[in-house]
Steps between C-alpha positions, in 0.01 A plus 500: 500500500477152676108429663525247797121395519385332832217287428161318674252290360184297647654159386537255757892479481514872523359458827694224577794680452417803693422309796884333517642834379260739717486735228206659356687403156517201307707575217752740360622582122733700319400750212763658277443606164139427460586116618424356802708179650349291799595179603202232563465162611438324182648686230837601724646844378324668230442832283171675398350861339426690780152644344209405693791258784331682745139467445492171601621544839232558809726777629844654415770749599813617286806630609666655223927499477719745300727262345811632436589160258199385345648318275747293756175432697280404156798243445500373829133429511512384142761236664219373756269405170397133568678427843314317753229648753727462871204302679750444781569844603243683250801768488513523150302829476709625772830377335388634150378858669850536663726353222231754199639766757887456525531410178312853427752651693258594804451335874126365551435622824267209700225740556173364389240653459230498791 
């Protein structure tokens, strides 16, 4: 099972970039296998334990994905481990949400949640 978690907190670049993005969400991560990958400014691509990711977070919602390859998409995020944060486009959760879910063998339909 692959957990797409859409994310808000009160920090001031979460607002910052929900007002250019007009989305009530400010960041998105990946959870397979009890490990959670996210991409952030500082640190670029990077790989966590998912116990207790969520707590921190002001509000959340999960979408979760039948993979039918979870190992093809735990390679291909595995792959992503130390890569850059995309300041220019900030389209890296977007291109690691879509490239977790063909490698998986699945289309990521672009239905967000509301």
């Amino acid at each position: 099972m692959l957990s797409v978690h859409f994310l808000k907190s009160h920090t001031v670049s979460g607002w910052i970039i929900r007002l250019f993005t007009f989305s009530q969400w400010n960041h998105v991560s990946i959870e397979i296998d009890g490990q959670v990958y996210e991409a952030r400014g500082r640190t670029g691509v990077t790989q966590t334990g998912a116990k207790g990711y969520l707590n921190k977070w002001a509000k959340t919602d999960t979408v979760q994905i039948a993979a039918p390859s979870p190992v093809s998409a735990v390679a291909f995020l595995d792959a992503q481990i130390g890569k850059r944060y995309d300041f220019g486009g900030l389209s890296l959760c977007h291109f690691a949400s879509h490239g977790t879910a063909g490698q998986s063998g699945f289309a990521l339909s672009l239905s967000l949640p509301p």
